[in-house]
Backbone as ProteinMPNN parsed JSONL, in Angstrom:
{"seq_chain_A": "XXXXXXXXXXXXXXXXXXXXXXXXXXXXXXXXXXXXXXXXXXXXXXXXXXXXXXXXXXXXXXXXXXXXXXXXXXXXXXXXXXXXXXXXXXXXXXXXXXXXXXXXXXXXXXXXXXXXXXXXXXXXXXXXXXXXXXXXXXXXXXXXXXXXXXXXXXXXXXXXXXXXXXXXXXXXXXXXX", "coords_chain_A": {"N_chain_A": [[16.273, 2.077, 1.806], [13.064, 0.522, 0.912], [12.203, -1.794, -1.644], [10.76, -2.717, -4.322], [10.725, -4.944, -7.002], [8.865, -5.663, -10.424], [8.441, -7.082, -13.069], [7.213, -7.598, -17.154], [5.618, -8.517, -19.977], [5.489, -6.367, -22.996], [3.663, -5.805, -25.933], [5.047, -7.653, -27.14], [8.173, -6.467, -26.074], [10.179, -7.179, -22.799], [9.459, -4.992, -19.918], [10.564, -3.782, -16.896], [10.296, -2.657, -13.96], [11.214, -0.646, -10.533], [9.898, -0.137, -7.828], [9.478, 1.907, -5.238], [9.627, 2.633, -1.828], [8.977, 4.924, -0.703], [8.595, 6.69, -3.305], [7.829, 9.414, -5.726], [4.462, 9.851, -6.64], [1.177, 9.572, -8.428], [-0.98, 9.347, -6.779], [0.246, 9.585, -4.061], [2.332, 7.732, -1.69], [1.19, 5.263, -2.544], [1.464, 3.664, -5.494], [-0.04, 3.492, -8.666], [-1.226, 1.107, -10.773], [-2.357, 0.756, -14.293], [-4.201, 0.651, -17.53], [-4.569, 3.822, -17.971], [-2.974, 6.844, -18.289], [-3.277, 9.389, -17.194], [-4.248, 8.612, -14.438], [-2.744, 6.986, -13.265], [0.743, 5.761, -12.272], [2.08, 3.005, -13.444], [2.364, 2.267, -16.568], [-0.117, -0.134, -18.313], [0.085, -1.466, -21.192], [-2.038, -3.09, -22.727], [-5.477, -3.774, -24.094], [-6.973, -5.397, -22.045], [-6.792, -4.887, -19.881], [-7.573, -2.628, -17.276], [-8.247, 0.869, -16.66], [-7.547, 2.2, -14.439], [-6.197, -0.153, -12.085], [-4.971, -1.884, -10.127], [-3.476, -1.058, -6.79], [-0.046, -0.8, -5.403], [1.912, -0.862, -2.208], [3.707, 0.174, 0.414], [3.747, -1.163, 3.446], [4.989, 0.31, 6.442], [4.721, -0.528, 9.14], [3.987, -3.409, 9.142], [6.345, -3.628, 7.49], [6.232, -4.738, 4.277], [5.371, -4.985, 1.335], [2.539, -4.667, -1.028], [-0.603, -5.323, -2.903], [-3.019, -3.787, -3.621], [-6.192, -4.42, -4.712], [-8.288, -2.752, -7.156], [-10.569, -2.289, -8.903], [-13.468, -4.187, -9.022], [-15.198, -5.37, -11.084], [-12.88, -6.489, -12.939], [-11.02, -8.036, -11.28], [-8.002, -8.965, -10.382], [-5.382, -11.458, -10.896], [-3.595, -13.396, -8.341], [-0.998, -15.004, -7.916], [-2.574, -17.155, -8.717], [-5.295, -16.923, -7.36], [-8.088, -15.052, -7.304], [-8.689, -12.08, -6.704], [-10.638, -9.918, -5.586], [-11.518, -8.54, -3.969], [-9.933, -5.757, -1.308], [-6.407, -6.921, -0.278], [-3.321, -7.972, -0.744], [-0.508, -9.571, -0.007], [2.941, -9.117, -1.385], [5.659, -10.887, -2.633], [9.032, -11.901, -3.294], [9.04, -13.632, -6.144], [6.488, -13.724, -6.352], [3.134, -13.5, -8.545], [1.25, -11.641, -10.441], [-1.516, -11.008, -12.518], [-3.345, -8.286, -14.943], [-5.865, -8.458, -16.181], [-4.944, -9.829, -18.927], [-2.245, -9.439, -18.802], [0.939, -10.537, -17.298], [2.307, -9.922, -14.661], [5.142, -10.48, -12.907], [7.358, -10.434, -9.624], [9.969, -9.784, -9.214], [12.016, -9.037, -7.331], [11.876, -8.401, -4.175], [13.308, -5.483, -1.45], [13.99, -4.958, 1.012], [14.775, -2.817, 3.811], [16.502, -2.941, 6.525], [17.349, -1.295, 8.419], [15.068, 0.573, 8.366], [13.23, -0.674, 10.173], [10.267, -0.063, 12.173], [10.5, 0.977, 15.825], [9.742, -1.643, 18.113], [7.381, -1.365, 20.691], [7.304, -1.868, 24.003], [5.574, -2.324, 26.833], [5.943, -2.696, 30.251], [5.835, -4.21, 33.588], [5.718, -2.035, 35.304], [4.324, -0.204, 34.239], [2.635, 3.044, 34.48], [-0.77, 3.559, 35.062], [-1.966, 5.483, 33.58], [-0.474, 5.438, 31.407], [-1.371, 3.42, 29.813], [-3.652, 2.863, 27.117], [-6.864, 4.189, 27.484], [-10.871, 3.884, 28.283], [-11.666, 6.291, 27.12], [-10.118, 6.884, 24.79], [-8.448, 5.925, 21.572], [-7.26, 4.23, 18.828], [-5.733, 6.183, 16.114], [-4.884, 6.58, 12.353], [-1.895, 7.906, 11.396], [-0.989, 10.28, 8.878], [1.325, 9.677, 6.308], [1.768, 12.103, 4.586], [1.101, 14.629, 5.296], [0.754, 14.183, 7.836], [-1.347, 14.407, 9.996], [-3.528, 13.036, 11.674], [-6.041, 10.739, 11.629], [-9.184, 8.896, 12.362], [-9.565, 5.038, 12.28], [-11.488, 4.558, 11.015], [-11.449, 6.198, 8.588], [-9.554, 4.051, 6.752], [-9.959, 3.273, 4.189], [-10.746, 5.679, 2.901], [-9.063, 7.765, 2.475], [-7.016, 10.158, 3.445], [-8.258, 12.917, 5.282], [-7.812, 15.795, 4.658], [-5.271, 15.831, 2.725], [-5.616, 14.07, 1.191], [-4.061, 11.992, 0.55], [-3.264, 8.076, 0.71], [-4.161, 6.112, 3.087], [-2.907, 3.643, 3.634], [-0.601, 2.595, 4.325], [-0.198, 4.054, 6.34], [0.779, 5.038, 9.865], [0.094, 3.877, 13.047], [-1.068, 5.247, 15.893], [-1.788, 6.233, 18.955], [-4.537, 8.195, 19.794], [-5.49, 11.074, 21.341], [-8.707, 12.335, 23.812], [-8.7, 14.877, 22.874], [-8.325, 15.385, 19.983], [-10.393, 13.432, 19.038]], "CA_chain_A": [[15.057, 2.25, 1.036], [12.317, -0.829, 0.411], [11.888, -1.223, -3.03], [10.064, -4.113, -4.904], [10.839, -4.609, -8.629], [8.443, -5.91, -11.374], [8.678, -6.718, -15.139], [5.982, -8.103, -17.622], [5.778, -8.586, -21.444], [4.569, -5.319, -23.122], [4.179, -5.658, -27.418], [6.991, -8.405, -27.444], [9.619, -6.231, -24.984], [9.952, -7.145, -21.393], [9.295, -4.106, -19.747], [10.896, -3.588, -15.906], [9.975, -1.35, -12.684], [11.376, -0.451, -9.268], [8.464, 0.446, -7.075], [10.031, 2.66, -3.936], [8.181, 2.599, -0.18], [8.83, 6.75, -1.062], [8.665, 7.661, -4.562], [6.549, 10.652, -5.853], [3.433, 9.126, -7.339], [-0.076, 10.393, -8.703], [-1.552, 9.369, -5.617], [0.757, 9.698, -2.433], [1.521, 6.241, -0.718], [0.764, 4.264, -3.275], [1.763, 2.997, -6.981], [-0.88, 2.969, -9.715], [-0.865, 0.378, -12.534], [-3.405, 0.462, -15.208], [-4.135, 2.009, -18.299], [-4.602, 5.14, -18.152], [-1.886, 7.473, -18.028], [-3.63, 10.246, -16.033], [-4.451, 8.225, -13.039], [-1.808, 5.528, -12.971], [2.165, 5.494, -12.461], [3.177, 2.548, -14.322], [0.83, 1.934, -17.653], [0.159, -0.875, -19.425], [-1.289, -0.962, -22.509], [-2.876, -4.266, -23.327], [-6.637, -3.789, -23.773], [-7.777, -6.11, -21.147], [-5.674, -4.119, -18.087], [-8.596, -1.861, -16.432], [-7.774, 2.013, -17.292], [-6.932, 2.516, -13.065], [-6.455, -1.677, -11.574], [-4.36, -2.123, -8.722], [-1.857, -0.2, -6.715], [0.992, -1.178, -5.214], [2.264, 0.206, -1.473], [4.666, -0.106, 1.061], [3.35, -0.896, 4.587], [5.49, 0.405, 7.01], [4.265, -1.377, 10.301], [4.272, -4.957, 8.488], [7.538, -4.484, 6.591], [5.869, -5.48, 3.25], [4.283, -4.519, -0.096], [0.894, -4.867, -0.627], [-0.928, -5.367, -3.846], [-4.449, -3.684, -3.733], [-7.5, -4.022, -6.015], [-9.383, -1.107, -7.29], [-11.874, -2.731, -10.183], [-14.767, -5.552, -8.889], [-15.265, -5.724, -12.433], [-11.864, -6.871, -13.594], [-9.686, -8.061, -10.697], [-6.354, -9.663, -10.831], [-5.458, -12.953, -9.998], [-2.093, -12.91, -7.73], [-0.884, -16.389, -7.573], [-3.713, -18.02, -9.111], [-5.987, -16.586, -6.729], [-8.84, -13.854, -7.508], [-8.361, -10.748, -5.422], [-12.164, -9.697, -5.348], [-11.645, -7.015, -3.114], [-8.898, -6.0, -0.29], [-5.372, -6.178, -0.523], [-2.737, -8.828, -0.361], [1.098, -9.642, 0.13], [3.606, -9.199, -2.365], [6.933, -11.27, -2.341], [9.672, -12.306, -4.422], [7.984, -14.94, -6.959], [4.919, -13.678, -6.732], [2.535, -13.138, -10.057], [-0.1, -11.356, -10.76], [-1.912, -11.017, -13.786], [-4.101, -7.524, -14.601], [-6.275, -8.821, -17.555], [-4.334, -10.844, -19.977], [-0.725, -9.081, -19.067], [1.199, -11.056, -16.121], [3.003, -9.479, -13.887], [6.168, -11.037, -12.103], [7.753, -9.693, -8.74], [11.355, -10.574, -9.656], [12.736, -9.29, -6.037], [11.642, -7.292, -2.884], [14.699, -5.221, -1.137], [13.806, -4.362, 2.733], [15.973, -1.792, 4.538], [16.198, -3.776, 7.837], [17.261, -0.133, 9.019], [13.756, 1.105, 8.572], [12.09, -1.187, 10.409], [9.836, 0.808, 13.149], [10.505, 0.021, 16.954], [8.385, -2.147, 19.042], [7.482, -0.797, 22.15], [6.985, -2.87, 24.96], [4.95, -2.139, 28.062], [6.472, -3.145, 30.934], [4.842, -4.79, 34.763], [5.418, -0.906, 35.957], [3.881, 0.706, 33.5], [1.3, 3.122, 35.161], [-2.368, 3.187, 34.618], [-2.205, 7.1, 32.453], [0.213, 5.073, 29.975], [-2.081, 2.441, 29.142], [-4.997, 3.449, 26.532], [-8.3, 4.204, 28.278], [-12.156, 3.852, 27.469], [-11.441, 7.487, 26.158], [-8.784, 6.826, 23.609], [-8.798, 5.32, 20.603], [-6.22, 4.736, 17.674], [-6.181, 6.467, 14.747], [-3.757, 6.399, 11.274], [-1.034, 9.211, 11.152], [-0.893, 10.886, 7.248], [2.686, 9.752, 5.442], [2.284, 13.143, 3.825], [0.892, 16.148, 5.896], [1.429, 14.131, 9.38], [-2.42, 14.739, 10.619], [-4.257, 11.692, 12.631], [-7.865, 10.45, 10.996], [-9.723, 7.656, 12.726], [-9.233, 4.253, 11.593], [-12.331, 4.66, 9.632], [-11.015, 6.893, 7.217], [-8.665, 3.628, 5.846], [-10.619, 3.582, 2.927], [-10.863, 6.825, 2.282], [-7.63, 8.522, 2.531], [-6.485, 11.237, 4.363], [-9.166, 13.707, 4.573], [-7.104, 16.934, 5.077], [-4.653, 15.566, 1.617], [-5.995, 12.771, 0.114], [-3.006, 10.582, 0.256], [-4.043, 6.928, 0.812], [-3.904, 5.522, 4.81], [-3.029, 2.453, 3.615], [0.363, 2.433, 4.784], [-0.041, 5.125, 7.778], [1.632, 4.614, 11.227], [-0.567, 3.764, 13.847], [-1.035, 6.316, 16.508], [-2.998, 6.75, 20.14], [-5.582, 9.479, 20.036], [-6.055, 11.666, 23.136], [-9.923, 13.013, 23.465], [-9.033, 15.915, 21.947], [-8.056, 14.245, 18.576], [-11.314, 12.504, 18.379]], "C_chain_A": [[14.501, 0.869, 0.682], [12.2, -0.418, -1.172], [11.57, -3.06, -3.734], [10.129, -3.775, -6.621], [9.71, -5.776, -9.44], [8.896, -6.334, -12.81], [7.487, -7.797, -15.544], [6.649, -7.634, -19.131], [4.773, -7.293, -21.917], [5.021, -5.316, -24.98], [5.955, -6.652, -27.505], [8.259, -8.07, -26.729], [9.22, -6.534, -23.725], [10.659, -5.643, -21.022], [9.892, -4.276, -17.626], [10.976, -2.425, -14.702], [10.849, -1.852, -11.816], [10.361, -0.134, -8.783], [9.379, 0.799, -5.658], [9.219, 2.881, -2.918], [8.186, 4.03, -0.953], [8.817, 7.639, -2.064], [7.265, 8.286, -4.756], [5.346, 9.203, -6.933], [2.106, 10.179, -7.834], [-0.364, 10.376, -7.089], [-0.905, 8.901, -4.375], [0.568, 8.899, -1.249], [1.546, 5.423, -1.278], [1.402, 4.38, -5.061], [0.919, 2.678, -7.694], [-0.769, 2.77, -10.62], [-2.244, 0.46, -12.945], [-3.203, 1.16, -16.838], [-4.055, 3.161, -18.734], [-3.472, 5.887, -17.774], [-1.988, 8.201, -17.061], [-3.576, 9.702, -14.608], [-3.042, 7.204, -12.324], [0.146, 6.046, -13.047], [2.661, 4.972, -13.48], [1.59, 2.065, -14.907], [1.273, 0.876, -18.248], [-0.866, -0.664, -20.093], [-1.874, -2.216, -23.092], [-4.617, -3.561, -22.808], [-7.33, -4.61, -22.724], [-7.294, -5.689, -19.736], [-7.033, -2.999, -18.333], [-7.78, -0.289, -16.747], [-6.916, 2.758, -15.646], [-7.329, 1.082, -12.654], [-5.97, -1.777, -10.724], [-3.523, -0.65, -8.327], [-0.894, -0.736, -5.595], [1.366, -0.272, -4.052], [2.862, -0.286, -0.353], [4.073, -0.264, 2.772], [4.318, -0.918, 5.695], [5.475, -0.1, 8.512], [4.314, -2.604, 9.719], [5.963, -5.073, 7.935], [7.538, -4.987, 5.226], [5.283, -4.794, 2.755], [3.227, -5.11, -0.221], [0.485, -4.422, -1.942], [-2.784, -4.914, -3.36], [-5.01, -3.51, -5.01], [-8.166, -2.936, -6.262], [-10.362, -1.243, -8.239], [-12.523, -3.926, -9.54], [-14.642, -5.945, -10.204], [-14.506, -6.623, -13.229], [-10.672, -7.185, -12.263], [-9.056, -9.083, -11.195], [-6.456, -10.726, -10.369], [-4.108, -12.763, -9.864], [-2.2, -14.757, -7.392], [-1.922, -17.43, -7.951], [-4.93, -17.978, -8.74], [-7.084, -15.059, -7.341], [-8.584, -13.059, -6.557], [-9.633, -9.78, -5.797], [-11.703, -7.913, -5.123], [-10.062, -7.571, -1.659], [-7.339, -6.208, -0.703], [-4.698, -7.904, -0.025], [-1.273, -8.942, -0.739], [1.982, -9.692, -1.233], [4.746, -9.645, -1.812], [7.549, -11.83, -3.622], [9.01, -13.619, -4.829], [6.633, -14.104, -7.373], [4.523, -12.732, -8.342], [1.771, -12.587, -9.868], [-0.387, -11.017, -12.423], [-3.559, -9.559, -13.796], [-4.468, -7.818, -16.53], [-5.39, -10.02, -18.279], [-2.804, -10.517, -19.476], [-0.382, -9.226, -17.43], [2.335, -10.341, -16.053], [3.742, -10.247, -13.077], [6.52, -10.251, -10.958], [9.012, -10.252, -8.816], [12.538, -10.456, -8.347], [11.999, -8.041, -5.302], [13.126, -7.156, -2.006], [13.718, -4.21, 0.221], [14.793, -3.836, 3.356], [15.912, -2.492, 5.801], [15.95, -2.364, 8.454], [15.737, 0.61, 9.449], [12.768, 0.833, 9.309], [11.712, -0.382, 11.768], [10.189, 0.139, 14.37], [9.578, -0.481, 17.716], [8.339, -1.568, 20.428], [6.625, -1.344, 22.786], [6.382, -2.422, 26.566], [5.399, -2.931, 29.193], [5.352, -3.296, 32.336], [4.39, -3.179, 35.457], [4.894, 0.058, 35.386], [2.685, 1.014, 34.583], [-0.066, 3.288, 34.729], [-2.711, 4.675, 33.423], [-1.108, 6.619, 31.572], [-0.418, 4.188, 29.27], [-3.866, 3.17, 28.436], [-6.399, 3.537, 27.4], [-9.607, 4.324, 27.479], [-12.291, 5.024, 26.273], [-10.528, 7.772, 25.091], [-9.004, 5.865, 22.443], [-6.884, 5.276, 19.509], [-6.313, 5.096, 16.518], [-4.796, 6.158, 13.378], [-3.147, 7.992, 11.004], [-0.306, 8.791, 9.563], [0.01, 10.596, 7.19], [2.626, 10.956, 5.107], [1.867, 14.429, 4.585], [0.638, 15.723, 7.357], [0.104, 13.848, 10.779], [-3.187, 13.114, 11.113], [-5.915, 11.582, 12.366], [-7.816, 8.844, 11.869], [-9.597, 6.708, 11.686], [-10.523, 3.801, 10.42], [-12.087, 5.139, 8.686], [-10.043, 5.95, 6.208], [-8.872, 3.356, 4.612], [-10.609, 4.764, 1.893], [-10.298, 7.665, 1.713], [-7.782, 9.225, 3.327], [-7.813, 12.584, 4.298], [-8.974, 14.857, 4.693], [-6.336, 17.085, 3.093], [-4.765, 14.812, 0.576], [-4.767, 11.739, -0.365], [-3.581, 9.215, 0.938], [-3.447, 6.583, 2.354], [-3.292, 4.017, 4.868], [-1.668, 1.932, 4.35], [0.563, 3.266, 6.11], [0.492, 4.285, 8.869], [0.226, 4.414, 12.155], [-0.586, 4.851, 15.215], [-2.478, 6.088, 18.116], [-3.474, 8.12, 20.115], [-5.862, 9.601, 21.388], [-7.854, 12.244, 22.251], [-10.125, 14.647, 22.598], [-8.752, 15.905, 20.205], [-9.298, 13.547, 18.003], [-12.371, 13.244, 17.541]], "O_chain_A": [[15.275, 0.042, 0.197], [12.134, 0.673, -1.737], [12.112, -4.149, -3.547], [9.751, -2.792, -7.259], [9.776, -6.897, -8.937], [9.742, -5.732, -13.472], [6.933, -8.583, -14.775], [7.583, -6.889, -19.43], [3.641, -7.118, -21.466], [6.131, -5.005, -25.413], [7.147, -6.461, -27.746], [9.215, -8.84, -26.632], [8.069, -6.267, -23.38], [11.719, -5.166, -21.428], [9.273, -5.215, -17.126], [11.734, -1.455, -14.721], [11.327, -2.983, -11.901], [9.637, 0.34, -9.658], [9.936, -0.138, -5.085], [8.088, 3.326, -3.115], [7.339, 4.194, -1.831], [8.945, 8.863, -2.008], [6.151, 8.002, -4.318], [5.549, 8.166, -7.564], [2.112, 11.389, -7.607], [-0.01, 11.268, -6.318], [-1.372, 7.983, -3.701], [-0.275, 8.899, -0.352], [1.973, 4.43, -0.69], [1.704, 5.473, -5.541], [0.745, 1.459, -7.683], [-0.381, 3.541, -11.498], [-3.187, 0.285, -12.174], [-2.324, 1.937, -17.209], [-3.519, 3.5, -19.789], [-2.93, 5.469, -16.751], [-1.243, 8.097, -16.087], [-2.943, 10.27, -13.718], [-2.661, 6.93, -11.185], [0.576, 6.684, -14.008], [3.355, 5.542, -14.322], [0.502, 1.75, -14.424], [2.414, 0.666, -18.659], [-1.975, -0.141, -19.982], [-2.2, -2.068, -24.27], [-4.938, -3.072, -21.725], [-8.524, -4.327, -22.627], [-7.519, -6.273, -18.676], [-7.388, -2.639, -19.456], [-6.604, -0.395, -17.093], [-5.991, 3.569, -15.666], [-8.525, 0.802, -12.738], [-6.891, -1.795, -9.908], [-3.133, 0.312, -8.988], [-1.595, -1.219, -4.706], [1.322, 0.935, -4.288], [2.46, -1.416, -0.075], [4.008, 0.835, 3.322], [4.631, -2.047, 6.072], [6.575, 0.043, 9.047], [5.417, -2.946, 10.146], [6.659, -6.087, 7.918], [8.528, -5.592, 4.812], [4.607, -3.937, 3.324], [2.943, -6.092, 0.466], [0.949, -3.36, -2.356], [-3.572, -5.714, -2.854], [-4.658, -2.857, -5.992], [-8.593, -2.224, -5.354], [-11.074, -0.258, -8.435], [-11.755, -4.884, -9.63], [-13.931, -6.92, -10.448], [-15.019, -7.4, -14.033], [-9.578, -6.622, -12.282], [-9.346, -9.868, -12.098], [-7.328, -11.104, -9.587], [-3.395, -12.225, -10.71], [-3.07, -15.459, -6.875], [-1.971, -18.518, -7.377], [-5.788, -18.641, -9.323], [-6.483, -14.081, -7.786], [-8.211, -13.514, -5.476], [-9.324, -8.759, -6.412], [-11.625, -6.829, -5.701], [-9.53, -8.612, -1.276], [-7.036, -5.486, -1.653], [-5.244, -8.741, 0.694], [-0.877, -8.402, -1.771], [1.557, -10.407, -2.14], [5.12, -9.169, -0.74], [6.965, -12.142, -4.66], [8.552, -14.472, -4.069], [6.027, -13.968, -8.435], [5.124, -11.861, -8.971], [1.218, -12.928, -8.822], [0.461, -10.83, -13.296], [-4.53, -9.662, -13.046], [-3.842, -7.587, -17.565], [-5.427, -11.164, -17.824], [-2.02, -11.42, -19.769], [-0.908, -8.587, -16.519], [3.158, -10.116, -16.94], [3.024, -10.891, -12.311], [6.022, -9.13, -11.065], [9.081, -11.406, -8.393], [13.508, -11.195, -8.177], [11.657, -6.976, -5.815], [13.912, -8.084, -1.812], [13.065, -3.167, 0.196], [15.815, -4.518, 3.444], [14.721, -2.568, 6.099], [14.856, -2.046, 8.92], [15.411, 1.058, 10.548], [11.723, 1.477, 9.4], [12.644, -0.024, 12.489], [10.264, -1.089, 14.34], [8.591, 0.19, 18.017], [9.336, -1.377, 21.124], [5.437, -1.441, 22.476], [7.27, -2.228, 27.396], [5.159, -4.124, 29.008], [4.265, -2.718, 32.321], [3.294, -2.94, 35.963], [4.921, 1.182, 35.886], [2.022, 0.224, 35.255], [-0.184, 2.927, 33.558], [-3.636, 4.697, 32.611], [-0.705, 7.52, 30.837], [-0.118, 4.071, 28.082], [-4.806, 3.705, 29.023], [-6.743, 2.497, 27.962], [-9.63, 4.731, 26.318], [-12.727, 4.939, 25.124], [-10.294, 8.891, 24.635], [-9.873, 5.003, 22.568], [-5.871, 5.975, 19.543], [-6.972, 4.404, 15.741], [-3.819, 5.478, 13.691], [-3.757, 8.961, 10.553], [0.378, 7.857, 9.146], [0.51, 11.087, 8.202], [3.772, 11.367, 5.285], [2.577, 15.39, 4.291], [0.338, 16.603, 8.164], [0.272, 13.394, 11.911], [-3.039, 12.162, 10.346], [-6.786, 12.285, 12.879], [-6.916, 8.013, 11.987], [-9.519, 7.032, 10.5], [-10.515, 3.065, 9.434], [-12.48, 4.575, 7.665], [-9.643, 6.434, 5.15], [-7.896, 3.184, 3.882], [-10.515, 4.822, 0.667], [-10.668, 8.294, 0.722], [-8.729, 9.065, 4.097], [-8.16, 13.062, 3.218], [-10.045, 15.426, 4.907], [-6.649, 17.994, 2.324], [-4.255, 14.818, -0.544], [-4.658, 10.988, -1.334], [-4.448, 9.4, 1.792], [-2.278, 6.844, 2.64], [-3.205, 3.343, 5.895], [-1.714, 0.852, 4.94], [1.524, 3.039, 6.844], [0.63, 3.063, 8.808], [-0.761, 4.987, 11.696], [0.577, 5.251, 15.278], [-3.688, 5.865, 18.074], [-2.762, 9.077, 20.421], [-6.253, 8.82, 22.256], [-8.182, 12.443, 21.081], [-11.047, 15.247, 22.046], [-9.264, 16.74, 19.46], [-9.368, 13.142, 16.843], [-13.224, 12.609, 16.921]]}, "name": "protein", "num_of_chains": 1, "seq": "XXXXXXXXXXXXXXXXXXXXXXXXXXXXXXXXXXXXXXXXXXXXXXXXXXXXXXXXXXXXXXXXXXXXXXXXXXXXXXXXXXXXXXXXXXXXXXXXXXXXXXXXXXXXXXXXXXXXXXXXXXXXXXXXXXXXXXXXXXXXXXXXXXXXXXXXXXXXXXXXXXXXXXXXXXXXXXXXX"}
């Protein structure tokens, strides 16, 4: 199991997470920090943390956690850096800060086991194994399995609404499209 741990100062206690590539969440895929209880996993409560601000998610083709933004208004700064918009690497060390209340990454734990296999095309590969004008790739659902064009990575899943952000990569035949 990947699993990336956290902690941050909350009212004077340091406060400490696990974050799991596979734990249940509000939103399926992903890890939401912010205020609000409803929308978010792990809450903080300093007034200057956004009520839904980042989320946190395991990308299974990279190997790595992944810190996305979800407020223009109020993003984070990860390493000293603004994070506008888009999404960026999480590793042991790394900071971020959501409003006034900084966030540490105190260790990332990679299953080597998990890692997906590469598959290599070889000189004899024949011409109906290699993608054609008619094919495309799309992102296969973590949670109900189904294949949405790579436009939908924004969107989520549009069958479940779990987030694409971590999906597998996948060749679409024409009847898929």
């Amino acid at each position: 199991m990947n699993e990336l741990s956290i902690e941050w100062q909350e009212a004077g206690h340091l406060r400490k997470q696990i974050i799991r590539d596979r734990q249940l969440s509000k939103n399926p895929g992903t890890v939401r920090l912010g205020r609000d209880s409803l929308r978010c996993d792990i809450v903080l409560t300093h007034p200057t943390v956004s009520g839904l601000h980042v989320e946190i998610f395991f990308n299974s083709q990279q190997q790595q956690f992944y810190l996305r933004n979800l407020r223009e208004s109020n993003p984070p700064l990860v390493n000293g850096n603004q994070l506008v918009a888009g999404e960026v690497t999480l590793s042991g060390g790394s900071v971020f800060h959501l409003g006034e209340t900084e966030v540490k990454v105190t260790g990332v734990n990679i299953d080597e086991s998990s890692v997906p296999p590469t598959i290599l095309l070889s000189p004899s590969t024949q011409p109906s194994q290699v993608p054609s004008a008619n094919q495309t790739y799309g992102l296969r659902c973590p949670k109900c399995d189904r294949i949405s064009p790579y436009e939908r990575l924004d969107l989520g899943c549009p069958w479940c609404g779990t987030s694409l952000a971590a999906a597998a990569s996948v060749l679409m035949t024409p009847t898929e499209l």
